[in-house]
PDB file of N, CA, C and O in Angstrom:
ATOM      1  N   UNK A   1     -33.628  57.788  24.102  1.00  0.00           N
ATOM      2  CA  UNK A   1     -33.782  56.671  25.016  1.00  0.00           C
ATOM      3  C   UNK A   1     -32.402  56.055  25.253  1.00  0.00           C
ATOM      4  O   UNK A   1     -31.693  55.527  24.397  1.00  0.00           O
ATOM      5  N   UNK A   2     -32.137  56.208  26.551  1.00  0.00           N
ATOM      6  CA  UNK A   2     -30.295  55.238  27.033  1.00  0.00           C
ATOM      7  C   UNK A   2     -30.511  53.910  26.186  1.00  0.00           C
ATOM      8  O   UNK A   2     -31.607  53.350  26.210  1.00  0.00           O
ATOM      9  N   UNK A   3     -29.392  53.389  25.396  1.00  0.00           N
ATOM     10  CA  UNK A   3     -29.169  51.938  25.548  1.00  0.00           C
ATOM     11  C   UNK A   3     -28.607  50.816  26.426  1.00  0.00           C
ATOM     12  O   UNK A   3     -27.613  51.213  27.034  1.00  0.00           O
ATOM     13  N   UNK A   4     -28.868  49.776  26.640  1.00  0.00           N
ATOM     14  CA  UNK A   4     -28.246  48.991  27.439  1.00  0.00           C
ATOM     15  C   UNK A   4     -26.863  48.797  26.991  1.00  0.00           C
ATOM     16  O   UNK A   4     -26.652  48.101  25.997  1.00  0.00           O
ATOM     17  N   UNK A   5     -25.767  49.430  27.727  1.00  0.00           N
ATOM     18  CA  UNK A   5     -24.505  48.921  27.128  1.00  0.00           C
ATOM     19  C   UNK A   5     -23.826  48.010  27.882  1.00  0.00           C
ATOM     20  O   UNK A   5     -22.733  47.744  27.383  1.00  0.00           O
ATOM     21  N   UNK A   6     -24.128  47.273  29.179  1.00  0.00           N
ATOM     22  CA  UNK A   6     -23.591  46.456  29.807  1.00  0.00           C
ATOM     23  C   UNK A   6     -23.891  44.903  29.666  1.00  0.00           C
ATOM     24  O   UNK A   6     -24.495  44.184  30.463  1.00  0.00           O
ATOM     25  N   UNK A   7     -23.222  44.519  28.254  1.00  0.00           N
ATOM     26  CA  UNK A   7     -22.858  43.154  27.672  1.00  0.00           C
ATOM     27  C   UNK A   7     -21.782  43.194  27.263  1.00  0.00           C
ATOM     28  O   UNK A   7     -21.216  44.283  27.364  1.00  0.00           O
ATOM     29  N   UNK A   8     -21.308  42.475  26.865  1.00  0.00           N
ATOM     30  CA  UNK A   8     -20.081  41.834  26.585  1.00  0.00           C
ATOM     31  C   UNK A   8     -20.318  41.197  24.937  1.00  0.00           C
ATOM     32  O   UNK A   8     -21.054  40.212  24.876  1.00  0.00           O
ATOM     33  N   UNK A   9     -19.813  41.645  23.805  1.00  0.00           N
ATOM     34  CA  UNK A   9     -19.727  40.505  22.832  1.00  0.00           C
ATOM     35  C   UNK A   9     -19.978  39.597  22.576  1.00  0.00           C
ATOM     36  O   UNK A   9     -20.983  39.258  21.952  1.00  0.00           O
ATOM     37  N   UNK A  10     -18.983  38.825  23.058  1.00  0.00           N
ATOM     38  CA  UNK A  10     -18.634  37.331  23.270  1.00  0.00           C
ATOM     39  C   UNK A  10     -19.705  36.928  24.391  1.00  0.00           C
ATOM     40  O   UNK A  10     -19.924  35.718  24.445  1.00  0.00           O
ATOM     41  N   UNK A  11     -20.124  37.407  24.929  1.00  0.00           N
ATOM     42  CA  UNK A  11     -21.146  36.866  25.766  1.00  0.00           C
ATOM     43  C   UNK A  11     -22.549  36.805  25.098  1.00  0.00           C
ATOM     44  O   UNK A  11     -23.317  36.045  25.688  1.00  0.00           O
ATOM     45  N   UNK A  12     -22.968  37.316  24.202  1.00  0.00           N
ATOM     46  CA  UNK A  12     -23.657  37.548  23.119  1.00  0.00           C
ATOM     47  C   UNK A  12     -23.814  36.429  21.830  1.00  0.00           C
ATOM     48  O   UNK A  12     -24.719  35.846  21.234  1.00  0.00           O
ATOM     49  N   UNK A  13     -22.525  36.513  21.810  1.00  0.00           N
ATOM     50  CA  UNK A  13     -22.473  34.896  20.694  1.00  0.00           C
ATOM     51  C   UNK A  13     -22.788  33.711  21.593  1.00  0.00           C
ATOM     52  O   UNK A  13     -23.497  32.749  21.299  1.00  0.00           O
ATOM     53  N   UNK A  14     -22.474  33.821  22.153  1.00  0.00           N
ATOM     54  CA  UNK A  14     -22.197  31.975  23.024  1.00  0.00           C
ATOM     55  C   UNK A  14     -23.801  32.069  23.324  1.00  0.00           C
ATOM     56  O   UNK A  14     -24.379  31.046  22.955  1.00  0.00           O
ATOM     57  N   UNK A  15     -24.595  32.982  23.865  1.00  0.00           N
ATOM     58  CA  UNK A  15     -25.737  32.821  24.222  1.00  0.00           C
ATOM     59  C   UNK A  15     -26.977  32.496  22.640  1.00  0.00           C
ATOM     60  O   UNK A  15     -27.927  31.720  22.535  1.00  0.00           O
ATOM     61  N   UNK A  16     -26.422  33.414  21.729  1.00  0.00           N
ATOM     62  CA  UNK A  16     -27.060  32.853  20.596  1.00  0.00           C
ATOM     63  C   UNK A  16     -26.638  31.267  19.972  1.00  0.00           C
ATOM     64  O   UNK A  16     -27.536  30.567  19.505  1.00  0.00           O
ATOM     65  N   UNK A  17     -25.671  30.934  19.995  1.00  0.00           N
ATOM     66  CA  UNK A  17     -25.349  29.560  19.919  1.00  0.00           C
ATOM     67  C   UNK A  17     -26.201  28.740  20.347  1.00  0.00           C
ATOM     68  O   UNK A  17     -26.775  27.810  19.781  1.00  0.00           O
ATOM     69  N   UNK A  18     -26.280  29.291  21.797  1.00  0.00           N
ATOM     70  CA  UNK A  18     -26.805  28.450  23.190  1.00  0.00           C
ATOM     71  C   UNK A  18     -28.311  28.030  22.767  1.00  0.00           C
ATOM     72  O   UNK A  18     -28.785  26.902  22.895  1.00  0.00           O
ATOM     73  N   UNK A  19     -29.120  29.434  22.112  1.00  0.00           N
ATOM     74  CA  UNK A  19     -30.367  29.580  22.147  1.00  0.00           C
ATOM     75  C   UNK A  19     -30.596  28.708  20.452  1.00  0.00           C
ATOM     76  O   UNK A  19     -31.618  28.110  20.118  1.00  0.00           O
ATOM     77  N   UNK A  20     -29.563  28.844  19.761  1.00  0.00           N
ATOM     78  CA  UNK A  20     -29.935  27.779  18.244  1.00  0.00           C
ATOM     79  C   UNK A  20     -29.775  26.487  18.648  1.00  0.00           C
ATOM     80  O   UNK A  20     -30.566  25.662  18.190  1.00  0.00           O
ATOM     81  N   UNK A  21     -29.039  26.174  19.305  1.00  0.00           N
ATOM     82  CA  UNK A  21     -28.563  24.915  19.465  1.00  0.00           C
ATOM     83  C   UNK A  21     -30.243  24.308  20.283  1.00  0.00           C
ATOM     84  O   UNK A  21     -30.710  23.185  20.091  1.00  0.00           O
ATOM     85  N   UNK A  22     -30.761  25.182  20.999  1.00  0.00           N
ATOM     86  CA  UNK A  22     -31.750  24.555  21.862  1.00  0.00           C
ATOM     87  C   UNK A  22     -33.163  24.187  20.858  1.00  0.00           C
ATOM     88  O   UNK A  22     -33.957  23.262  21.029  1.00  0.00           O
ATOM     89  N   UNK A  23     -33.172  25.301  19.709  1.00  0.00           N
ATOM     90  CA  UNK A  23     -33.896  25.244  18.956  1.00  0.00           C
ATOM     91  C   UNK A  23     -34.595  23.747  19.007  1.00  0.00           C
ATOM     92  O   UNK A  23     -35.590  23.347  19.612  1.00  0.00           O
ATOM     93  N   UNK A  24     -33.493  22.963  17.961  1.00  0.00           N
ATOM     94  CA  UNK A  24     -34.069  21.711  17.488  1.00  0.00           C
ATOM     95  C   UNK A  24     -34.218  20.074  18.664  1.00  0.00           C
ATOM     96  O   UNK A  24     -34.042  18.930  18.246  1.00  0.00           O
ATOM     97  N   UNK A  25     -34.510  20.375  19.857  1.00  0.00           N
ATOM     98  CA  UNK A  25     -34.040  19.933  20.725  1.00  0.00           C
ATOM     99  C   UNK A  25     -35.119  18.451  20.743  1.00  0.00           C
ATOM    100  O   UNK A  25     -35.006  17.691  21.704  1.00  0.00           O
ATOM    101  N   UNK A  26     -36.084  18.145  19.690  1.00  0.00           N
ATOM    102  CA  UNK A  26     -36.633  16.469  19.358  1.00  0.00           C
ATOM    103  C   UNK A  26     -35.998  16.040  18.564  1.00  0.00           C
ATOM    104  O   UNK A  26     -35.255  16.703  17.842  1.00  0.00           O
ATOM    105  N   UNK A  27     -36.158  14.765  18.520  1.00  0.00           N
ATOM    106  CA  UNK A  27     -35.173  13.610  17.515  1.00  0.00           C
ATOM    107  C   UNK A  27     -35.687  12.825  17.452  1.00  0.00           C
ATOM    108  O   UNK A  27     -36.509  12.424  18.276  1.00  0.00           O
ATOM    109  N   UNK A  28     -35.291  12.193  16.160  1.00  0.00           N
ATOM    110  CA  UNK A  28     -35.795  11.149  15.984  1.00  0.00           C
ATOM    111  C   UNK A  28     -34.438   9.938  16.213  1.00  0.00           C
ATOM    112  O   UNK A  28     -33.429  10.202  15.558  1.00  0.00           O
ATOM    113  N   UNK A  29     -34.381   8.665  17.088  1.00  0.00           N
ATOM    114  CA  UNK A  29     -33.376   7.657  17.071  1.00  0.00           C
ATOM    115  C   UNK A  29     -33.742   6.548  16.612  1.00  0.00           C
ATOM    116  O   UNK A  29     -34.927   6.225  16.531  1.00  0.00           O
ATOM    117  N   UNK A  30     -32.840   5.870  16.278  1.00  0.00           N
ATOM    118  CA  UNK A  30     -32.604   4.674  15.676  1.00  0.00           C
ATOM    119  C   UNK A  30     -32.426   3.872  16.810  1.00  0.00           C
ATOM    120  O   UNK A  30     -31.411   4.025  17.490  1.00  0.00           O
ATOM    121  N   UNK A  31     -33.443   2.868  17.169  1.00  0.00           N
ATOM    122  CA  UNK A  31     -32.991   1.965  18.266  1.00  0.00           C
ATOM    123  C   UNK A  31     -31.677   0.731  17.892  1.00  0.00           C
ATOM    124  O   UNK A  31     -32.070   0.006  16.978  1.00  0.00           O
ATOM    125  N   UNK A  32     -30.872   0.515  18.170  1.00  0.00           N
ATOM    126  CA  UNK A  32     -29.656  -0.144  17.441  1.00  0.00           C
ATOM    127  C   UNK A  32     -29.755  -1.348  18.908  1.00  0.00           C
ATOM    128  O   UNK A  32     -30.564  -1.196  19.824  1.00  0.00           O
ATOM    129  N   UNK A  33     -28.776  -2.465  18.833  1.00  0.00           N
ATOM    130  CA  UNK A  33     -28.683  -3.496  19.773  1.00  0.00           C
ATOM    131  C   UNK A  33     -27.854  -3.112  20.939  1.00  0.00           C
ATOM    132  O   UNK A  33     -27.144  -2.125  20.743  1.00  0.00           O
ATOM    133  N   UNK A  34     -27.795  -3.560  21.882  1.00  0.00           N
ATOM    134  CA  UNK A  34     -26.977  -3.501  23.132  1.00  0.00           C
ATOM    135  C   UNK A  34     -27.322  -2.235  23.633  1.00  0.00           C
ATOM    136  O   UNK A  34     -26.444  -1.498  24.082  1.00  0.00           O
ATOM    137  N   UNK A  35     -28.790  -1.819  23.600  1.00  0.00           N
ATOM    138  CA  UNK A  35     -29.819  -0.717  24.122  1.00  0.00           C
ATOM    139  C   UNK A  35     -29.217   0.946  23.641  1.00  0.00           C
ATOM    140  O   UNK A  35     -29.712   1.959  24.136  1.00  0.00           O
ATOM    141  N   UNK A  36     -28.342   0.982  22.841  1.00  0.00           N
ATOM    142  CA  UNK A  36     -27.917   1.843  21.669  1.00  0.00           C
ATOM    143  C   UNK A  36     -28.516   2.564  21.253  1.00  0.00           C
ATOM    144  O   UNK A  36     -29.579   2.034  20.929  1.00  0.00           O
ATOM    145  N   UNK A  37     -28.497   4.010  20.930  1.00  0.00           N
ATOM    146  CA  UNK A  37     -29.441   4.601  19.867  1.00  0.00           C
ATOM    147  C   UNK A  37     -28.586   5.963  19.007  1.00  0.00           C
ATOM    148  O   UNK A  37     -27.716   6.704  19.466  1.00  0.00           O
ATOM    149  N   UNK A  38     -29.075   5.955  17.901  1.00  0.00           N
ATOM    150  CA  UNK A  38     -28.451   6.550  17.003  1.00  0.00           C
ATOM    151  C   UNK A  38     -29.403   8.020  16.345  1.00  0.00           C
ATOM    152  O   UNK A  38     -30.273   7.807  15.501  1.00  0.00           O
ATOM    153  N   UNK A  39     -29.175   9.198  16.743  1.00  0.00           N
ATOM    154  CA  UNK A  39     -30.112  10.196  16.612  1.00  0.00           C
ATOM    155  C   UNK A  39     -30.039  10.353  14.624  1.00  0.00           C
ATOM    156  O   UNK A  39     -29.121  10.892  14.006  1.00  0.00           O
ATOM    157  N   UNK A  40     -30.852   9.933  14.226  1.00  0.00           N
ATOM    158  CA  UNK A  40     -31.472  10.498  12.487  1.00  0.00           C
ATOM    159  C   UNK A  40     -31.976  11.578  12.120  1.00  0.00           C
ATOM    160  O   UNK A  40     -32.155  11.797  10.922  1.00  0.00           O
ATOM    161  N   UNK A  41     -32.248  12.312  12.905  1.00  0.00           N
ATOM    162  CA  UNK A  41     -32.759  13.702  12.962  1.00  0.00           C
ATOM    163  C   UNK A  41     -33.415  14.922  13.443  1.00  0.00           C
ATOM    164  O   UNK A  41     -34.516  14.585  13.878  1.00  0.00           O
ATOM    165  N   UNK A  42     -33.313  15.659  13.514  1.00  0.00           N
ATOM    166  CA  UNK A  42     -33.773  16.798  14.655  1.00  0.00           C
ATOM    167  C   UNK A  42     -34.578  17.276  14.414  1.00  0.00           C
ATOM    168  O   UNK A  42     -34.755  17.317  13.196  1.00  0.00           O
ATOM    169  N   UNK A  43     -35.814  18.086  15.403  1.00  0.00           N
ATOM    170  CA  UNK A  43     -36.816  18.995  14.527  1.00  0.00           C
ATOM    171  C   UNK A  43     -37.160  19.973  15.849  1.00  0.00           C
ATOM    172  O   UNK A  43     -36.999  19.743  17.047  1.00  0.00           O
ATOM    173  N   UNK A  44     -37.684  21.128  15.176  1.00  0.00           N
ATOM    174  CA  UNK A  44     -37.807  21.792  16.155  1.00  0.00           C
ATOM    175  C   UNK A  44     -39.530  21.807  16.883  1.00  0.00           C
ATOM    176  O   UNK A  44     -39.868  22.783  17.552  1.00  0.00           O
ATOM    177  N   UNK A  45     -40.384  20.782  16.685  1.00  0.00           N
ATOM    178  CA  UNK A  45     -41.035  20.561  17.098  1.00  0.00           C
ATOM    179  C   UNK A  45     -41.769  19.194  17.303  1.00  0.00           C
ATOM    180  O   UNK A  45     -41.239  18.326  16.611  1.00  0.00           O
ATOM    181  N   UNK A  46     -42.897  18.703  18.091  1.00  0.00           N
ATOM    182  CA  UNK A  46     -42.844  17.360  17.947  1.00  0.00           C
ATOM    183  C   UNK A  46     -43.841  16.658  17.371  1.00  0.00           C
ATOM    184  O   UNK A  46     -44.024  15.465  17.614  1.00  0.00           O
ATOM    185  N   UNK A  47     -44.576  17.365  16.544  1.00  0.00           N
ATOM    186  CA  UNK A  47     -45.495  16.996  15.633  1.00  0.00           C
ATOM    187  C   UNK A  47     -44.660  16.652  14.527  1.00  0.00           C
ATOM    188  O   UNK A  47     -44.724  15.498  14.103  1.00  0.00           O
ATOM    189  N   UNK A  48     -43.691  17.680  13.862  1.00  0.00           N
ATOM    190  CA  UNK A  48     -42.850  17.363  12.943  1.00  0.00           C
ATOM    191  C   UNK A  48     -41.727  15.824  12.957  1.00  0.00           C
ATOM    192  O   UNK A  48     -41.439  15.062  12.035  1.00  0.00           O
ATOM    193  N   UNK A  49     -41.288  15.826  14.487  1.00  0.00           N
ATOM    194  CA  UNK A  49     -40.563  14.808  14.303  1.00  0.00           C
ATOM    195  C   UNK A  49     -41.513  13.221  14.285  1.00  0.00           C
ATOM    196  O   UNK A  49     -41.030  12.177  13.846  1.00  0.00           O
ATOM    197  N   UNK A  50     -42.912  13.340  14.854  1.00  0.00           N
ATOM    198  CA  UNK A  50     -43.929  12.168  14.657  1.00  0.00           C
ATOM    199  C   UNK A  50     -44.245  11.939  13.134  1.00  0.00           C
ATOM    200  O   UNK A  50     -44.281  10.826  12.608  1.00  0.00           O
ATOM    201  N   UNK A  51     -44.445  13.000  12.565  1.00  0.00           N
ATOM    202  CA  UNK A  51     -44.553  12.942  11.174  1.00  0.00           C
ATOM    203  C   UNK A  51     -43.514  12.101  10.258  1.00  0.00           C
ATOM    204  O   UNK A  51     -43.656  11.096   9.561  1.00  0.00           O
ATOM    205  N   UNK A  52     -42.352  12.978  10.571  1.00  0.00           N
ATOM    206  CA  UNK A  52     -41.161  12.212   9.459  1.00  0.00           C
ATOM    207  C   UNK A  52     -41.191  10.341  10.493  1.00  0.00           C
ATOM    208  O   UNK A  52     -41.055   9.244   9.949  1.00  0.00           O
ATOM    209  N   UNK A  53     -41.377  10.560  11.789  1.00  0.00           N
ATOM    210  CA  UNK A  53     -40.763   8.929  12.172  1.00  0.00           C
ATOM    211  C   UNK A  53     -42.149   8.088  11.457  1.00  0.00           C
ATOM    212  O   UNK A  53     -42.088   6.860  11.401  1.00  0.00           O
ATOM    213  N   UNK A  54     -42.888   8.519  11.137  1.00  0.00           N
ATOM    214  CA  UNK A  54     -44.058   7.711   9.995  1.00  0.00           C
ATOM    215  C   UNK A  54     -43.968   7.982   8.380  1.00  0.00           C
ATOM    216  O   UNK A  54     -44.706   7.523   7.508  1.00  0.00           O
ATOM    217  N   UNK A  55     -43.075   8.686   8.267  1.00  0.00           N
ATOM    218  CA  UNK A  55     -42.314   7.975   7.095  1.00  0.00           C
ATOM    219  C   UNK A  55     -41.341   6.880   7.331  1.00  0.00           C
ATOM    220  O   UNK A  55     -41.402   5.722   6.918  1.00  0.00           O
ATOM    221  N   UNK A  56     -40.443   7.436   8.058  1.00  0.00           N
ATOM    222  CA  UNK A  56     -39.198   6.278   7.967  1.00  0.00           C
ATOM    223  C   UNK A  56     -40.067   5.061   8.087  1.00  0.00           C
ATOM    224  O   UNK A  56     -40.282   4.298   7.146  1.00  0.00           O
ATOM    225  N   UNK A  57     -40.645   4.894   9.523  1.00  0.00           N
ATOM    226  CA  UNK A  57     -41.317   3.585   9.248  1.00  0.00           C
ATOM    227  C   UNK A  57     -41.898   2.660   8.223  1.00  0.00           C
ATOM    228  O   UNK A  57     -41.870   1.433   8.131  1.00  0.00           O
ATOM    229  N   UNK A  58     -42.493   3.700   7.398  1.00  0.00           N
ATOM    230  CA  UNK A  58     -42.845   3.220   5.654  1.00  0.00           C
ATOM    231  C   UNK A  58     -41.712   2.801   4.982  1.00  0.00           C
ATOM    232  O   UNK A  58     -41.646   1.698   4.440  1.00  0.00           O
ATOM    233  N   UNK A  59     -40.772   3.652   4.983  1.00  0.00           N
ATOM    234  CA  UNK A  59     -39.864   3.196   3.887  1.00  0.00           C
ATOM    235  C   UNK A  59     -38.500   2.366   4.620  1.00  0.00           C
ATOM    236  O   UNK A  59     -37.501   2.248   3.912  1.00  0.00           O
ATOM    237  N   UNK A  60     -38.472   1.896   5.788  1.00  0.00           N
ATOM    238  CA  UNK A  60     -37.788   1.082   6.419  1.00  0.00           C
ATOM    239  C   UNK A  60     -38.781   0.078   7.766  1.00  0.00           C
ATOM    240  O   UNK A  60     -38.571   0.213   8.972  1.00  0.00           O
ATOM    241  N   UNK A  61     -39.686  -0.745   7.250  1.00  0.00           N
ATOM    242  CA  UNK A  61     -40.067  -1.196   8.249  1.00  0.00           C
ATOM    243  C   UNK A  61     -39.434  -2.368   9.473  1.00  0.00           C
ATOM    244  O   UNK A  61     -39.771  -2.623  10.629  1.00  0.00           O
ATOM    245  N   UNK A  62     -38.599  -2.782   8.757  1.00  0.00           N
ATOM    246  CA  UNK A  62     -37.508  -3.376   9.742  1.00  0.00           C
ATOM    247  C   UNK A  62     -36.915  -2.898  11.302  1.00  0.00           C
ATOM    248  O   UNK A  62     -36.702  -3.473  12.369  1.00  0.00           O
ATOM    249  N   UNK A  63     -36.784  -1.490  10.768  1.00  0.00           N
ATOM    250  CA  UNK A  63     -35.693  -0.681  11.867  1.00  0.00           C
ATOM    251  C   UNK A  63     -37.047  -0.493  12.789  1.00  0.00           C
ATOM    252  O   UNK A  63     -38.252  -0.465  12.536  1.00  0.00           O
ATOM    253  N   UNK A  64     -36.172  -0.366  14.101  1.00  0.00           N
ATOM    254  CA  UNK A  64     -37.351   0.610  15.129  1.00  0.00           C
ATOM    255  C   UNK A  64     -36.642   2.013  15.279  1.00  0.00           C
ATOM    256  O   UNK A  64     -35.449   2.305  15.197  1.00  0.00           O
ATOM    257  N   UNK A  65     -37.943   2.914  15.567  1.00  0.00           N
ATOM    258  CA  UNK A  65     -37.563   4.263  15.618  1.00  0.00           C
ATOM    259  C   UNK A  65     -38.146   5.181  16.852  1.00  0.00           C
ATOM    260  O   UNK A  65     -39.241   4.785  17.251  1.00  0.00           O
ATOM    261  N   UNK A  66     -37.781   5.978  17.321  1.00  0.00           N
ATOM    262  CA  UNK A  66     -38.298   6.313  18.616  1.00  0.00           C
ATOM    263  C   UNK A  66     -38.200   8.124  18.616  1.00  0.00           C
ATOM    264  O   UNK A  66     -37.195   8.770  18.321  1.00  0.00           O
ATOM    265  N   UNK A  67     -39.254   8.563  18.944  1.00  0.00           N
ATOM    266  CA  UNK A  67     -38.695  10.354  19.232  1.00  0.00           C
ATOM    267  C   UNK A  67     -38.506  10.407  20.695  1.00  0.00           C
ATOM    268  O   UNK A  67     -39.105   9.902  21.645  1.00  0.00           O
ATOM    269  N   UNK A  68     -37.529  11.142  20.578  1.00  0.00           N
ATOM    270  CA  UNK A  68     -36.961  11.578  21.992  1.00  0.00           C
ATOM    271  C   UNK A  68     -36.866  12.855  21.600  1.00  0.00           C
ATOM    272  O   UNK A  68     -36.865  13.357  20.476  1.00  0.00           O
ATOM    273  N   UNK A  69     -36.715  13.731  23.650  1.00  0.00           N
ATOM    274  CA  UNK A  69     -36.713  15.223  23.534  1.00  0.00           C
ATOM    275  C   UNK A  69     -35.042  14.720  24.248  1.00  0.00           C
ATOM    276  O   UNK A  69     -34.733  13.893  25.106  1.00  0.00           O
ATOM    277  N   UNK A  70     -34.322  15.585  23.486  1.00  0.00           N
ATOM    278  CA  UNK A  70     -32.820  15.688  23.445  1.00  0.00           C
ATOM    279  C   UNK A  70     -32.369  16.706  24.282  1.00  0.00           C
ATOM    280  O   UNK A  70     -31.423  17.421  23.952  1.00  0.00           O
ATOM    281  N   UNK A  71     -33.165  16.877  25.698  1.00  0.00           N
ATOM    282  CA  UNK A  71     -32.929  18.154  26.356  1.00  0.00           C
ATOM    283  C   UNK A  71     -31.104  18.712  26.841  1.00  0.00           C
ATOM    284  O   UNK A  71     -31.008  19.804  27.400  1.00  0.00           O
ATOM    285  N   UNK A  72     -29.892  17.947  26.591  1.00  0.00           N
ATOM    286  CA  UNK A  72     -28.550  18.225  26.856  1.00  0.00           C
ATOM    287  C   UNK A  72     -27.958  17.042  26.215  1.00  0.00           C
ATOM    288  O   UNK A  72     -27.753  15.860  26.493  1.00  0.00           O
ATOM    289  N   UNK A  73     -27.664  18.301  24.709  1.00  0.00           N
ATOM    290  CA  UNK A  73     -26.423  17.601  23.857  1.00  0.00           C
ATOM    291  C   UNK A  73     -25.763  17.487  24.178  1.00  0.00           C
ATOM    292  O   UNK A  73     -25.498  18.359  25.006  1.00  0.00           O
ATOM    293  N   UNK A  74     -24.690  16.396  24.008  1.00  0.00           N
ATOM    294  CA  UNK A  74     -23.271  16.239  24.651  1.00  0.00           C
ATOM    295  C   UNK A  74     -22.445  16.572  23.217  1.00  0.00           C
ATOM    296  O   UNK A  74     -22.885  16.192  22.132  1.00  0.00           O
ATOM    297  N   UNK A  75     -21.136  17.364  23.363  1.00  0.00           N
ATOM    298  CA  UNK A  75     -20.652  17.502  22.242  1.00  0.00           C
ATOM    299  C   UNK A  75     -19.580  16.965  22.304  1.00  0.00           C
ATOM    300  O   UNK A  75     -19.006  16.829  23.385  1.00  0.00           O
ATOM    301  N   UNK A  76     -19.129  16.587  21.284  1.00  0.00           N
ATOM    302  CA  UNK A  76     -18.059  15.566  21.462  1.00  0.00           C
ATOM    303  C   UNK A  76     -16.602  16.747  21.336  1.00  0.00           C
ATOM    304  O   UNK A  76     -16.438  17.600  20.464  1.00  0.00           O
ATOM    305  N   UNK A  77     -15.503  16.361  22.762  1.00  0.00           N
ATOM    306  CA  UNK A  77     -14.369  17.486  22.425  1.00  0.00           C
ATOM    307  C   UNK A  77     -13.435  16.501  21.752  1.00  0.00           C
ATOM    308  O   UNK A  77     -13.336  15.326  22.107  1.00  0.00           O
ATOM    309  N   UNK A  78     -12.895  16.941  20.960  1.00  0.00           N
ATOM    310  CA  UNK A  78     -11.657  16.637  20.108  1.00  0.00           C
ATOM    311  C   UNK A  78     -10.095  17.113  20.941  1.00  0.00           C
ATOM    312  O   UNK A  78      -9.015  16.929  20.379  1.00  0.00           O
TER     313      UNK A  78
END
């Protein structure tokens, strides 16, 4: 059976990157003041991230917490 040989490497990594990175794409944020929010953690689904934000709520009832779908990370360039 022919293989597909028309890829590129490096075109290969960046797309697996692409496809992990999308993985975990719910969060859980920290609502902070001056309409702010601070992401606490990622999950790759959104039952999971409802779950843990009903813990935090238990063991921090002060804070507010919110899940969001994180559809385009911004990465910070250096």
């Amino acid at each position: 059976m022919p293989q597909n040989t028309d890829y590129q490497a490096a075109n290969s990594e960046t797309q697996a990157v692409a496809y992990k990175e999308r993985l975990n794409s719910w969060a859980i944020a920290r609502l902070l003041p001056d309409a702010q929010r601070e992401i606490v953690a990622r999950f790759r689904s959104r039952s999971d991230a409802d779950g843990y934000m009903q813990h935090l709520m238990q063991i921090k009832p002060n804070s507010s917490f919110m899940v969001v779908f994180d559809c385009k990370r911004e990465e910070v360039a250096i």
